[in-house]
PyMOL commands that place a pseudoatom at each C-alpha (Angstrom):
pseudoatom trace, name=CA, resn=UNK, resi=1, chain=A, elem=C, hetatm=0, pos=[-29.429, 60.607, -54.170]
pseudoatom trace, name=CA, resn=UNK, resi=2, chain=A, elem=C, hetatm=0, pos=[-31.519, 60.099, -50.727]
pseudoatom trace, name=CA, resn=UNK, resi=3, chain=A, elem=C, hetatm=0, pos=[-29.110, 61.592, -48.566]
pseudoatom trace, name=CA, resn=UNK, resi=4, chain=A, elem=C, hetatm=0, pos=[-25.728, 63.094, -48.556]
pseudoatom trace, name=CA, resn=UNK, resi=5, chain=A, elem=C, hetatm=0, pos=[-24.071, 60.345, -46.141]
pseudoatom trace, name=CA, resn=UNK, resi=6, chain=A, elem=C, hetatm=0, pos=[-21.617, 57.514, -47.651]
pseudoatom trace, name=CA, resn=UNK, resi=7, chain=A, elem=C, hetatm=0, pos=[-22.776, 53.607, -47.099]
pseudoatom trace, name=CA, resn=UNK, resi=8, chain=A, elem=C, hetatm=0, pos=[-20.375, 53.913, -43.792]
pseudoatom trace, name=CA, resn=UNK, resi=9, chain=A, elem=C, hetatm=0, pos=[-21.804, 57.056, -42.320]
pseudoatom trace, name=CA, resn=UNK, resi=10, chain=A, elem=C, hetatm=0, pos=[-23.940, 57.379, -39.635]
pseudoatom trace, name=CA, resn=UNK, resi=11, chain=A, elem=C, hetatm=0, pos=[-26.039, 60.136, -38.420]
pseudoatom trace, name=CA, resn=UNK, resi=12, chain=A, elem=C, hetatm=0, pos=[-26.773, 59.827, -34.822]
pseudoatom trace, name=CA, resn=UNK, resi=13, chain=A, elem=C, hetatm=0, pos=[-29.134, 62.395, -32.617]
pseudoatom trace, name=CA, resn=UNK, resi=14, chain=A, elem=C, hetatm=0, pos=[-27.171, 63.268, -29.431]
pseudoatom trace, name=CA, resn=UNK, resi=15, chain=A, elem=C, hetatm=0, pos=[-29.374, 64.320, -26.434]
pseudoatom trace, name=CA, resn=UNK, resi=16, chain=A, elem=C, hetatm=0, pos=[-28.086, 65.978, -23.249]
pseudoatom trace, name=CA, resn=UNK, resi=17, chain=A, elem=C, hetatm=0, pos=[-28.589, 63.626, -20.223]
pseudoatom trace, name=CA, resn=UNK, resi=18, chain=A, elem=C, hetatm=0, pos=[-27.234, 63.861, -16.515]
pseudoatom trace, name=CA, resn=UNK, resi=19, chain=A, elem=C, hetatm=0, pos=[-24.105, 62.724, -15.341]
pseudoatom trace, name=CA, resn=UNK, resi=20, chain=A, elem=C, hetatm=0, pos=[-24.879, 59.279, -13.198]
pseudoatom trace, name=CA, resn=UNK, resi=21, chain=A, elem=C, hetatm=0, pos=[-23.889, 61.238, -10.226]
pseudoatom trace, name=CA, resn=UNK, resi=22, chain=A, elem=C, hetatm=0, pos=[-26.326, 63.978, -10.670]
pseudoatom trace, name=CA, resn=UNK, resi=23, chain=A, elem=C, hetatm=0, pos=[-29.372, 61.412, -11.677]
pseudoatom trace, name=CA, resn=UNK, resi=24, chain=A, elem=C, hetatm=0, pos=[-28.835, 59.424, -9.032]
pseudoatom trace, name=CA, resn=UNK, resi=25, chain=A, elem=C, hetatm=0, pos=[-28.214, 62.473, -5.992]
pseudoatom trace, name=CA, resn=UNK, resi=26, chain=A, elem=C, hetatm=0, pos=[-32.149, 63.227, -6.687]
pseudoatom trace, name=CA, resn=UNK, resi=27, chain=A, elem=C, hetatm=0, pos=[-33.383, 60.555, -6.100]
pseudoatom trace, name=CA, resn=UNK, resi=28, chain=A, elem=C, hetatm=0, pos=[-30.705, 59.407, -2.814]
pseudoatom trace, name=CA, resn=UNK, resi=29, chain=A, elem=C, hetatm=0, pos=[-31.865, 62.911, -0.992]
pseudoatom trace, name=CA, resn=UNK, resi=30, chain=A, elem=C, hetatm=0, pos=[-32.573, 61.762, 2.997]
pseudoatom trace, name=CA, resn=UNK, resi=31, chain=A, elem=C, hetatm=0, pos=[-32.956, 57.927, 1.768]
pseudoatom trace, name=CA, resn=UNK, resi=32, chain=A, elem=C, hetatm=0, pos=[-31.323, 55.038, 3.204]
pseudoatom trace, name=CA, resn=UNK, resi=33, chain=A, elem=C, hetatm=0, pos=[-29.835, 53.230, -0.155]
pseudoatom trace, name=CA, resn=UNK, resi=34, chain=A, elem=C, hetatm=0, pos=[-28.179, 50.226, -0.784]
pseudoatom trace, name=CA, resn=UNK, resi=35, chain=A, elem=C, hetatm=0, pos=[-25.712, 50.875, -3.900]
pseudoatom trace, name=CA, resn=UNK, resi=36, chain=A, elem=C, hetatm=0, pos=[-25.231, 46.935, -5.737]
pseudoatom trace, name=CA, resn=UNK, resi=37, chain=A, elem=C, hetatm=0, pos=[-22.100, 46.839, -7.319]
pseudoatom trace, name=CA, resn=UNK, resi=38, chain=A, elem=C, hetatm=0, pos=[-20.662, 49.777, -5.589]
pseudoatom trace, name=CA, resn=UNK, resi=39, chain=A, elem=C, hetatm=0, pos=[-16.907, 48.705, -6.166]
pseudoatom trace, name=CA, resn=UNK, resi=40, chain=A, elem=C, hetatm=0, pos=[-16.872, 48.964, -10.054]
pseudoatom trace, name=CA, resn=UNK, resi=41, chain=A, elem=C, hetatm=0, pos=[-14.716, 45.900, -10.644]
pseudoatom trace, name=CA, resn=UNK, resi=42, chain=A, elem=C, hetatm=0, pos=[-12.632, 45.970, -12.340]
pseudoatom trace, name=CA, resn=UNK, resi=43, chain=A, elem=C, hetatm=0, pos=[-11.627, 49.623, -12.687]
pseudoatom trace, name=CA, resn=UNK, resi=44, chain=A, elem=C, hetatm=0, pos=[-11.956, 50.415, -9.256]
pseudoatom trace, name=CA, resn=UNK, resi=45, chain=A, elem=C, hetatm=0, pos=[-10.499, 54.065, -9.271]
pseudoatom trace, name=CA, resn=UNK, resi=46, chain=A, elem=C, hetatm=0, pos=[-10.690, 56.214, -6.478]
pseudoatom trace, name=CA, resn=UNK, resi=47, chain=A, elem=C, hetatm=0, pos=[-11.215, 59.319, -8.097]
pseudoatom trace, name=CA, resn=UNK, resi=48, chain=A, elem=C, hetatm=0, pos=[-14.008, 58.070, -10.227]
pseudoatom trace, name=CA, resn=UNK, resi=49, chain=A, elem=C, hetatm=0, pos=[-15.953, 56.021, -8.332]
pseudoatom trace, name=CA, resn=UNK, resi=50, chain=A, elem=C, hetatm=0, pos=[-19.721, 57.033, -7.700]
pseudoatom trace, name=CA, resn=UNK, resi=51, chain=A, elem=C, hetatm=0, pos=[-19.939, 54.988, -4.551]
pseudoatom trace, name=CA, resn=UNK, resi=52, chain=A, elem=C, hetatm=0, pos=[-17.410, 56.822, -2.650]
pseudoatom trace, name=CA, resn=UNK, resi=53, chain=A, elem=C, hetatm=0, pos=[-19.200, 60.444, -4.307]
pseudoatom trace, name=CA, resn=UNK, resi=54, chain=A, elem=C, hetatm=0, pos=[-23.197, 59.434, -3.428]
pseudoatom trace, name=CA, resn=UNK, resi=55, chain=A, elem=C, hetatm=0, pos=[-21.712, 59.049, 0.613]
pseudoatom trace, name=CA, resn=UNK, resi=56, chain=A, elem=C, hetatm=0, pos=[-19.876, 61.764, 0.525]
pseudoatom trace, name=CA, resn=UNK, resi=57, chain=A, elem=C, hetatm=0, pos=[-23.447, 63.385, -0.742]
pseudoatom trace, name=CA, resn=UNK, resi=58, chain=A, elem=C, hetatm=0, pos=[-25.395, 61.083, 1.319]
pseudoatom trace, name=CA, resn=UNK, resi=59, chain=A, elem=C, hetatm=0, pos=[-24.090, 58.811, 4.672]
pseudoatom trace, name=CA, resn=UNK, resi=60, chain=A, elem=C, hetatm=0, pos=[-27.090, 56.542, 4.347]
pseudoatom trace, name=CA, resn=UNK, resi=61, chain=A, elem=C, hetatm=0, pos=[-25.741, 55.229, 1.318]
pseudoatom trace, name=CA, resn=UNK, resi=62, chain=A, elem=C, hetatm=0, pos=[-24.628, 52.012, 2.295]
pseudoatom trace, name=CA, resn=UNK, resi=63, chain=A, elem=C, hetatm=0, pos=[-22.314, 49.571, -0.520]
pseudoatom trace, name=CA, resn=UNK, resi=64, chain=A, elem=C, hetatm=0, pos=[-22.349, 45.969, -1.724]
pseudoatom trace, name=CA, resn=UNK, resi=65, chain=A, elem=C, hetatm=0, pos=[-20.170, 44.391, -4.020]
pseudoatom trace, name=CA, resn=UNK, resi=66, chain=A, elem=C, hetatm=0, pos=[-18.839, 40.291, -4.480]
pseudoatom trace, name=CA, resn=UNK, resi=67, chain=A, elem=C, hetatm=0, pos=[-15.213, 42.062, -4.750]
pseudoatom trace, name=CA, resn=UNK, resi=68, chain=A, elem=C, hetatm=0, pos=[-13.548, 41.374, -1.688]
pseudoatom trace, name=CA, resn=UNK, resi=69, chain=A, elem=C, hetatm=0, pos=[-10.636, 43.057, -2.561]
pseudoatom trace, name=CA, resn=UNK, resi=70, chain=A, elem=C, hetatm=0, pos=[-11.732, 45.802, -3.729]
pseudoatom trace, name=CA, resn=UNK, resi=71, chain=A, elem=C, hetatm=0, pos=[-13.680, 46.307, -0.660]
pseudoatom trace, name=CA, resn=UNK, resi=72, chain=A, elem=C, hetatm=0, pos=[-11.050, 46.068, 1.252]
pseudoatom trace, name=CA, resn=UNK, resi=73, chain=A, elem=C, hetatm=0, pos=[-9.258, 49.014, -1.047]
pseudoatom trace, name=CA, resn=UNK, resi=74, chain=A, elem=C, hetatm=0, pos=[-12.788, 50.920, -0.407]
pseudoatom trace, name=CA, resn=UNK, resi=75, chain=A, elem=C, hetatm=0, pos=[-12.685, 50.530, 3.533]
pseudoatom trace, name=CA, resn=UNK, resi=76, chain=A, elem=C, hetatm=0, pos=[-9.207, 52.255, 3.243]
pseudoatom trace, name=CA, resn=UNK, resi=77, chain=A, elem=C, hetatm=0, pos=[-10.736, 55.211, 1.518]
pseudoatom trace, name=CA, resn=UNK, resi=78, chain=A, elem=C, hetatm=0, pos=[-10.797, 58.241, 4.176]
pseudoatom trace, name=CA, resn=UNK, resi=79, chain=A, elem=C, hetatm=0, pos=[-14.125, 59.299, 2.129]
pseudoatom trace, name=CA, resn=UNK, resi=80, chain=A, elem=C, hetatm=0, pos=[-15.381, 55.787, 3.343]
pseudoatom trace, name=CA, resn=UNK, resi=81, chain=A, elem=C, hetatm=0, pos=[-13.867, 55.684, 6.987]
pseudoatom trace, name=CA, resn=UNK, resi=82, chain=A, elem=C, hetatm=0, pos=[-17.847, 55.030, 8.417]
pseudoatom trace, name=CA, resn=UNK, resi=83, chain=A, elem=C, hetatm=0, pos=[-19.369, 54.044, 5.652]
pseudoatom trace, name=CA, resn=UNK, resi=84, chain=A, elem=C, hetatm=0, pos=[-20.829, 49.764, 5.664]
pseudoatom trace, name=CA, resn=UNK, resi=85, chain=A, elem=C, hetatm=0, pos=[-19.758, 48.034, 2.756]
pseudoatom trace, name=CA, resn=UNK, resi=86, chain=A, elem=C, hetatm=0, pos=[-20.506, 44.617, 2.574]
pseudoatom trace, name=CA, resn=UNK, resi=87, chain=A, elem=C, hetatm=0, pos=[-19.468, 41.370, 0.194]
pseudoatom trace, name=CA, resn=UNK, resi=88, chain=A, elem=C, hetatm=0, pos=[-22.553, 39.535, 1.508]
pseudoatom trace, name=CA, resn=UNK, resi=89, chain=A, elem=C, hetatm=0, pos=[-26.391, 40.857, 1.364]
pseudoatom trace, name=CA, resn=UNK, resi=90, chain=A, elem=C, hetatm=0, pos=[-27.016, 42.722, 4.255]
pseudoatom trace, name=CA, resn=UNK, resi=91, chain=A, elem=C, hetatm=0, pos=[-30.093, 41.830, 6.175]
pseudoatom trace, name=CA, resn=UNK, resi=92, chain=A, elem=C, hetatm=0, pos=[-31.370, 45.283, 6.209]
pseudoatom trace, name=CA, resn=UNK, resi=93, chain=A, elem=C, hetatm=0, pos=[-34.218, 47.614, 4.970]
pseudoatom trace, name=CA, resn=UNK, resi=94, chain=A, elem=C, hetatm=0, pos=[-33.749, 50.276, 2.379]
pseudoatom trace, name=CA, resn=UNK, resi=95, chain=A, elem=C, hetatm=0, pos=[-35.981, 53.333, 0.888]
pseudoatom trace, name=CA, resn=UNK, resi=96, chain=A, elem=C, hetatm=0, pos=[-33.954, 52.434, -2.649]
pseudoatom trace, name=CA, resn=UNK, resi=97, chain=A, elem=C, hetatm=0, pos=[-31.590, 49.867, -4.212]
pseudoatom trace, name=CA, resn=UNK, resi=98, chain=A, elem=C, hetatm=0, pos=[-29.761, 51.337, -7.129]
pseudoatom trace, name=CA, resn=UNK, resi=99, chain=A, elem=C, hetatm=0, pos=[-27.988, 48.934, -9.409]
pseudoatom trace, name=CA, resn=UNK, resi=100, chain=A, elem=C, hetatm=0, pos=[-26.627, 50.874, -11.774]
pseudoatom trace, name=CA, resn=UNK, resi=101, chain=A, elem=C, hetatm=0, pos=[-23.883, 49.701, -14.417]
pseudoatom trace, name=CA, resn=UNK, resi=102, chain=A, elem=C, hetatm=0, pos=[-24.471, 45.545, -12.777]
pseudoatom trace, name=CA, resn=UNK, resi=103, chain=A, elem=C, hetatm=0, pos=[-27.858, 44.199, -13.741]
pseudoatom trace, name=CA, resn=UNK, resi=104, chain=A, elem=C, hetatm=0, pos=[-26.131, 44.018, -17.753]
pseudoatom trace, name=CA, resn=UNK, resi=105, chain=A, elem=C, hetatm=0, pos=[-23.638, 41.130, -15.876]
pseudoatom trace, name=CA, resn=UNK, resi=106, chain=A, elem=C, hetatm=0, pos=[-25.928, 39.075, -14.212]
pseudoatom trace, name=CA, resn=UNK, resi=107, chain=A, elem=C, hetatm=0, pos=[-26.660, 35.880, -15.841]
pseudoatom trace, name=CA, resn=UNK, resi=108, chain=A, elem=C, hetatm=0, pos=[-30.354, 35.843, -15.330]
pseudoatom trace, name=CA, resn=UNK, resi=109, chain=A, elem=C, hetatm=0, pos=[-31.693, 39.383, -14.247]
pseudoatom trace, name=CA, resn=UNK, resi=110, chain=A, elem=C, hetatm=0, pos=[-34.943, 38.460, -13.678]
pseudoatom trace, name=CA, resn=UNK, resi=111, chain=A, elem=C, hetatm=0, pos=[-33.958, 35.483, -10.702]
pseudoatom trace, name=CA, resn=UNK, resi=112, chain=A, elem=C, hetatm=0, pos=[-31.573, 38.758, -9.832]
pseudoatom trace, name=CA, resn=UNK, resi=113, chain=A, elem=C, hetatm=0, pos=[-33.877, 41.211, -8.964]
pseudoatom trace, name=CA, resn=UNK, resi=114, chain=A, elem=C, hetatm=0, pos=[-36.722, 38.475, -7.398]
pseudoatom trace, name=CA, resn=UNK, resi=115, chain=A, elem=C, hetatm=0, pos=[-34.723, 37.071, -5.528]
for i in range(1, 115): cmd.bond("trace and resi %d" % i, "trace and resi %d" % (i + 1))
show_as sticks, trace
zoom trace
């Protein structure tokens, strides 16, 4: 016998990693960022939401997201009362663009982040 796991048993190595709020609050520290996908369509949930926690961390954080509706809910956040979220591209420079839980939706990542 080779091991003491059935056919339908997995063994899987769990390693310790950051939350996606502390990952990302290293490297947003004094940055202007531009947070893609910021609305988290379509689960959009106040109390979970990492856009409206990296402002309240960092004001320079600015959001985009297609999700007009949602953006609408966002601008109603009190968190979010001066914060610019946008549903088109703004035409602005930023230290960092995170994308994080998007770029596995996008048709054709590569045109994504080029373009």
């Amino acid at each position: 016998m080779l091991n003491s796991l059935s056919f339908f048993e997995q063994q899987v190595t769990v390693i310790d990693r950051p939350s996606r709020l502390e990952y990302f609050t290293h490297l947003i520290e004094k940055k202007s960022v531009l947070h893609v996908g910021c609305a988290d369509w379509p689960i959009y949930n106040p109390d979970a939401n990492l856009h409206i926690r990296l402002f309240q961390i960092n004001n320079l954080v600015d959001g985009y997201d297609t999700c007009k509706n949602i953006i609408c809910k966002m601008r109603e956040h009190p968190s979010l009362k001066n914060a610019d979220l946008y549903t088109e591209l703004p035409n602005k420079k930023y230290d960092i663009i995170i994308i994080p839980e998007t770029i596995e939706h996008v048709n054709n990542p590569e045109k994504f982040l080029i373009d």
